[in-house]
C-alpha positions as CSV (number, residue, x, y, z in Angstrom):
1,X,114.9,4.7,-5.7
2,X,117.2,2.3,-4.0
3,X,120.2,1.1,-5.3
4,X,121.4,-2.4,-4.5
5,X,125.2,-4.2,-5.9
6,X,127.5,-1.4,-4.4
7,X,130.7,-2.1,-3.6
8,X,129.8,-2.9,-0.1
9,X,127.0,-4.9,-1.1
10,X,124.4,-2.7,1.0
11,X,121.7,-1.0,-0.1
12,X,122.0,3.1,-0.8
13,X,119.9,5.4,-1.3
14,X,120.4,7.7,-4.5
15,X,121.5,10.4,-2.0
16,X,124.4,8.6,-0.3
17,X,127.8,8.3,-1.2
18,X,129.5,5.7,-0.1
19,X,132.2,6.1,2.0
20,X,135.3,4.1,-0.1
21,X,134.6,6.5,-3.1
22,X,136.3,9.5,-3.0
23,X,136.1,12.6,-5.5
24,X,138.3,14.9,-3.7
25,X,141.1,14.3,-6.3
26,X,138.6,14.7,-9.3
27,X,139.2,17.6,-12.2
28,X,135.7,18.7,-13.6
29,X,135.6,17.7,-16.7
30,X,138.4,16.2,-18.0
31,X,137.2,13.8,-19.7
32,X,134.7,16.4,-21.7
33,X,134.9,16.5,-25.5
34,X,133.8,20.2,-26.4
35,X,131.3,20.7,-29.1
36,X,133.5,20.8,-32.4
37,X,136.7,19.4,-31.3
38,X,139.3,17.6,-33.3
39,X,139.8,14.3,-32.0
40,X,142.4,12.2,-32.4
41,X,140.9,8.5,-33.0
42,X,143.4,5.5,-33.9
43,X,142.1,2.8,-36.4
44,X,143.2,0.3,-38.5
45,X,142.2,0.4,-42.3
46,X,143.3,-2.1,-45.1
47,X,146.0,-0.5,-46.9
48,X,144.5,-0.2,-51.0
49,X,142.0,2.1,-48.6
50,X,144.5,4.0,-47.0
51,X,146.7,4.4,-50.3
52,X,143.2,5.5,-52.0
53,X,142.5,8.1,-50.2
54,X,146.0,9.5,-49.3
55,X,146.0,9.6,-52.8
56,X,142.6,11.4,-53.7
57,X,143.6,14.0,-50.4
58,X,147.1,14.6,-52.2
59,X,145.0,15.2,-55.0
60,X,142.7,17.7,-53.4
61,X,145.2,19.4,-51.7
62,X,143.9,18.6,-48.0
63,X,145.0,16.4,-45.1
64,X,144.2,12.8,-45.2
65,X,141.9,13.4,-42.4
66,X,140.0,15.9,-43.5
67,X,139.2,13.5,-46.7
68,X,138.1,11.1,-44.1
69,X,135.9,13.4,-42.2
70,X,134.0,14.6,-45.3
71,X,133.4,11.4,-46.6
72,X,132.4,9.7,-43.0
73,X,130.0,12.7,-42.6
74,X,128.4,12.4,-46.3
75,X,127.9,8.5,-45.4
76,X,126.3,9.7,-42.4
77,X,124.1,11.6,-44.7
78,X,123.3,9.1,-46.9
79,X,122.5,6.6,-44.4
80,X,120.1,9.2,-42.7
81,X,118.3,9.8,-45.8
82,X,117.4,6.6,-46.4
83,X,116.1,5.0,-42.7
């Protein structure tokens, strides 16, 4: 397969590397979410949402993002169940 629109604008072959990209700085996998892992996502919500479900997790005893998790999962859910 060839490869054309490099940086250099020459053609490469799959096998090639070309020569003004350079990897011998790189960390293997850094940027690697494991399976299961809390991640920290920033979002903006109206703020009768966020109030709501502080609220309801207050009420249940639980972080705010757990709330959030278990409901974004049962939407997930629900939207699977009815493609």
């Amino acid at each position: 397969m060839l490869i054309i629109g490099n940086m250099s604008d020459r053609p490469v072959e799959d096998d090639e590397m070309p020569a003004e990209i350079d990897f011998s700085t790189g960390v293997r996998g850094l940027h690697h979410i494991p399976p299961g892992a809390k991640v920290f996502l920033p979002t903006s919500i109206e703020q009768a949402v966020w109030e709501y479900f502080s609220r309801r997790a207050a009420e249940k005893g639980i972080g705010l993002p757990e709330l959030l998790t278990d409901v974004l999962k049962h939407g997930i859910e629900i939207n699977e169940a009815l493609k």
